[in-house]
C-alpha positions as CSV (number, residue, x, y, z in Angstrom):
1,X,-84.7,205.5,95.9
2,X,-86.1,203.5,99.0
3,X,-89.4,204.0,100.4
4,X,-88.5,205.3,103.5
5,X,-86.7,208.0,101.8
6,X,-90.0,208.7,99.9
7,X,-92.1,208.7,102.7
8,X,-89.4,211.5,103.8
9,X,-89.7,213.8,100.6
10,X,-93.6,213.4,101.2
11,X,-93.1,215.0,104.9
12,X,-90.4,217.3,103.8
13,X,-93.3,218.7,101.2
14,X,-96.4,218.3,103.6
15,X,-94.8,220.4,106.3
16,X,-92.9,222.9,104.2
17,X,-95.1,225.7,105.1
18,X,-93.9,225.5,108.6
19,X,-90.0,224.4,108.6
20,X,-87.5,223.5,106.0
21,X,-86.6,220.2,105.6
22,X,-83.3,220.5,106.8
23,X,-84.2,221.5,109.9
24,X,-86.7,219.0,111.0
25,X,-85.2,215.1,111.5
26,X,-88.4,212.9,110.3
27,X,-88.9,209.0,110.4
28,X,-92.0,206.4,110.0
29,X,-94.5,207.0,113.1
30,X,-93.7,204.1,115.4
31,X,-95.8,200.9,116.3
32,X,-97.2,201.6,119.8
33,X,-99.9,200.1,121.8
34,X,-101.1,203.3,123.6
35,X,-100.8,206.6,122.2
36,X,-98.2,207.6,119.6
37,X,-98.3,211.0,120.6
38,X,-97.8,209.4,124.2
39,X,-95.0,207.2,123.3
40,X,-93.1,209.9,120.8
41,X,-93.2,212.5,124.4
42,X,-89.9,211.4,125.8
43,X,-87.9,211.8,122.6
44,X,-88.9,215.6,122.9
45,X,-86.7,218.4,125.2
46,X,-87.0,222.0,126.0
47,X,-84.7,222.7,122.4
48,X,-87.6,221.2,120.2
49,X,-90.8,220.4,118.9
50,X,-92.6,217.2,118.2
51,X,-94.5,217.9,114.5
52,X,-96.9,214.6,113.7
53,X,-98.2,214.3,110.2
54,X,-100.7,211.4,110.6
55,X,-102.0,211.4,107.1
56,X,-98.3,210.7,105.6
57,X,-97.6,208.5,108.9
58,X,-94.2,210.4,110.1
59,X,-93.0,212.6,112.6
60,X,-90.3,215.0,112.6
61,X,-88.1,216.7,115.8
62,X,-87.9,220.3,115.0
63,X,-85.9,222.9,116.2
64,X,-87.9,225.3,118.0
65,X,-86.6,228.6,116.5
66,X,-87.4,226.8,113.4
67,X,-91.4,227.3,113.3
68,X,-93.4,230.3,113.5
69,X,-95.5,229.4,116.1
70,X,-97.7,232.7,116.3
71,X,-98.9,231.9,112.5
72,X,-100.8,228.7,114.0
73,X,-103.9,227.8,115.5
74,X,-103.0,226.3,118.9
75,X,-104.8,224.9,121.9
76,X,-103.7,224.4,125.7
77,X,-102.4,220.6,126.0
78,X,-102.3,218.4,129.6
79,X,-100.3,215.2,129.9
80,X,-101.1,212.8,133.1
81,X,-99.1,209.9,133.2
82,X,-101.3,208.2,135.5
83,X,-103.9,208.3,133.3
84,X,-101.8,207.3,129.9
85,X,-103.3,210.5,128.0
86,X,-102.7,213.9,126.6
87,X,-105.9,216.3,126.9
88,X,-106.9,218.9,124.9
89,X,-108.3,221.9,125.8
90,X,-111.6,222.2,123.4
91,X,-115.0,223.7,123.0
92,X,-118.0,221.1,121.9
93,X,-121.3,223.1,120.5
94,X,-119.8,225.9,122.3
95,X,-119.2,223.6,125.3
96,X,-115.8,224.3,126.8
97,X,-113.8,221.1,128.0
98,X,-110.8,218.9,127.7
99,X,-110.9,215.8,125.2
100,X,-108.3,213.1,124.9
101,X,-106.3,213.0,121.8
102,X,-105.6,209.1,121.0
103,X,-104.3,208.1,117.8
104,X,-105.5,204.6,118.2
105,X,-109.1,205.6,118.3
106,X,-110.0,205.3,114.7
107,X,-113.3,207.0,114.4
108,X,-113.2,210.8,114.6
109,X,-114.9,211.4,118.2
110,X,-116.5,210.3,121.0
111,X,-118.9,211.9,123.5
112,X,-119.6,210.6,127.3
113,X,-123.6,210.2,127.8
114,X,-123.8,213.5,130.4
115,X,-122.1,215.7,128.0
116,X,-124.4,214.5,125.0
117,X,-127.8,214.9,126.8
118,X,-126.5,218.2,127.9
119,X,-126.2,219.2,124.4
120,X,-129.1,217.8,123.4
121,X,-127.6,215.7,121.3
122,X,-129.7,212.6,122.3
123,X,-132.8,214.1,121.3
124,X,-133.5,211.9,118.3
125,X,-132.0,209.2,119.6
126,X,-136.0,207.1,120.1
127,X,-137.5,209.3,117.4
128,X,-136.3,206.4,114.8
129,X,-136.1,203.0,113.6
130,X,-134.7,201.7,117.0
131,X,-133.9,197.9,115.6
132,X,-130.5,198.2,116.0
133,X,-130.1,199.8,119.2
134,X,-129.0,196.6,120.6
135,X,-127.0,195.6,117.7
136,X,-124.3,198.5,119.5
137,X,-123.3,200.7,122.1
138,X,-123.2,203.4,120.6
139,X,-125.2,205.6,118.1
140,X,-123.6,208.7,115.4
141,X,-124.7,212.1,115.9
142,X,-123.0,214.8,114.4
143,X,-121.6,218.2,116.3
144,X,-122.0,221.4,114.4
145,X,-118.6,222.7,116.3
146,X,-115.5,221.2,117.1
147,X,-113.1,223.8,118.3
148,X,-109.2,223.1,119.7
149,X,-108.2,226.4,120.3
150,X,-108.2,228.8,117.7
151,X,-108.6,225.4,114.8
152,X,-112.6,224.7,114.3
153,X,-114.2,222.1,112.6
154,X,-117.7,221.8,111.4
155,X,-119.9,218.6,111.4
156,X,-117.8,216.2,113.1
157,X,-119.3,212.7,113.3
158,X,-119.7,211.3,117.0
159,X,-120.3,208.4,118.6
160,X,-122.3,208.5,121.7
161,X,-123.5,205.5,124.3
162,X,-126.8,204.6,123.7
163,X,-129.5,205.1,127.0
164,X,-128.1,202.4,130.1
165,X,-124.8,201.6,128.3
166,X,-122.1,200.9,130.9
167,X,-119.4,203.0,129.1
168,X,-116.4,204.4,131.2
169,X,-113.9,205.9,129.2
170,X,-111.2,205.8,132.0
171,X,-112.2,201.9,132.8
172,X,-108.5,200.3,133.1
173,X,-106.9,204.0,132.7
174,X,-106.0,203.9,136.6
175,X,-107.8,205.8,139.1
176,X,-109.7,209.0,138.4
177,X,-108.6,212.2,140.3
178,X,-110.7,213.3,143.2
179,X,-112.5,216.8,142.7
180,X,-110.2,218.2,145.3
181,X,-107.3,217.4,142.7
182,X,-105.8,219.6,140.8
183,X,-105.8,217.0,137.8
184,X,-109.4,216.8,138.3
185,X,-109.6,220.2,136.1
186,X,-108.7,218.1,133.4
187,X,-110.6,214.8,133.3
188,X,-112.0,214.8,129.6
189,X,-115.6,214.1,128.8
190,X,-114.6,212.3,125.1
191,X,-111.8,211.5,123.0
192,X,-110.5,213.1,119.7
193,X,-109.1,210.0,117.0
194,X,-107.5,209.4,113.8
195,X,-110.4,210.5,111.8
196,X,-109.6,214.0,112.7
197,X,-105.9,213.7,113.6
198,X,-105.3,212.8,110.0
199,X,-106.4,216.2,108.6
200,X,-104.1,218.0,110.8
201,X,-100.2,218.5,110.7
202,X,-100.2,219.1,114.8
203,X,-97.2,220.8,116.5
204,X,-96.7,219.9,120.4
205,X,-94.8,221.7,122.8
206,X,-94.7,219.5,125.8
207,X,-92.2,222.0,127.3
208,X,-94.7,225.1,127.6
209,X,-97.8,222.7,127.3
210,X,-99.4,223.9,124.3
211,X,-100.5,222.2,120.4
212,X,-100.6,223.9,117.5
213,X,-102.2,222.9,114.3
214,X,-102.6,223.6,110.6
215,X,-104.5,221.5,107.8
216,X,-102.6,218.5,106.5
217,X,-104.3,219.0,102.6
């Protein structure tokens, strides 16, 4: 037995609770330099559904009368090429907003600077041993809530820019939208990563724009 089929009996097992195996057509997440999510989107259609299990590192293409989408927690998604992300309609401390989901961001989350003072999550930030505030850019707070959708998450490390830190999260990402533009509902305020991807067997329907997840353990 090779290891790729291996790495398929492990998917075949991991996402049994949602489709049989003969249904779905799974293989190896690809290499990509921007988002797999992103780069995985044209090999979807209106017939099926793109199902990611980053924890085992495959995807599969299911059918989409093959899933019970009403038994999972799901989330509104947006996808702007021009930008080079999908966003995520979420709720941060009880803070509705849209996040980016990016598979290359290894850490679990991170916050802009507004959105953090706003929640008061910056408090603390002088209250401490300040030695290594210029040792990096950013500092770990943790939210209580995460919520994506109906899926919520407790005490989700963040990182956040420290006081005067020139952080852009849409530096080289192309032009942000004007506030007359529609797309301008959707600029996100932080990014979702692996760290929180990899607990999660996620579900995307590009066709109706929506993500649905379940825990991966």
């Amino acid at each position: 037995m090779n290891k790729f089929s291996i790495v398929l009996i492990g998917c075949s097992l991991a996402i049994s609770q949602l489709v049989s195996s003969a249904q779905a057509q799974c293989e190896n997440l690809p290499s990509s330099e921007s988002d797999v999510l992103l780069s995985l989107r044209s090999a979807v259609n209106e017939n099926n559904l793109l199902q990611v299990n980053f924890d085992e590192g495959v995807f599969c293409l299911v059918a989409r009368d093959a899933v019970d989408l009403e038994q999972l927690a799901s989330s509104a998604v947006h996808v702007n090429p021009d930008l080079d992300e999908i966003a995520v309609q979420s709720a941060v401390d009880g803070f509705e907003t849209w996040l980016r989901i990016d598979s290359k961001y290894e850490d679990a989350l991170v916050l802009d600077r507004k959105t953090s003072e706003d929640l008061g999550l910056t408090d603390a930030e002088f209250l401490g041993d300040n030695s290594l505030l210029e040792a990096s850019n950013f500092f770990i707070e943790y939210v209580a809530s995460l919520e994506i959708g109906d899926y919520q998450l407790r005490d989700i490390e963040a990182n956040i820019p420290h006081l005067k830190v020139p952080y852009d999260q849409y530096q080289g990402r192309g032009p942000k939208p004007a506030l007359s533009d529609p797309e301008a509902e959707h600029l996100t305020v932080g990014t979702i990563g692996e760290a929180v991807l990899e607990d999660l067997i996620i579900t995307l329907d590009f066709t109706n724009n929506r993500i649905y997840m379940t825990a991966a353990r």
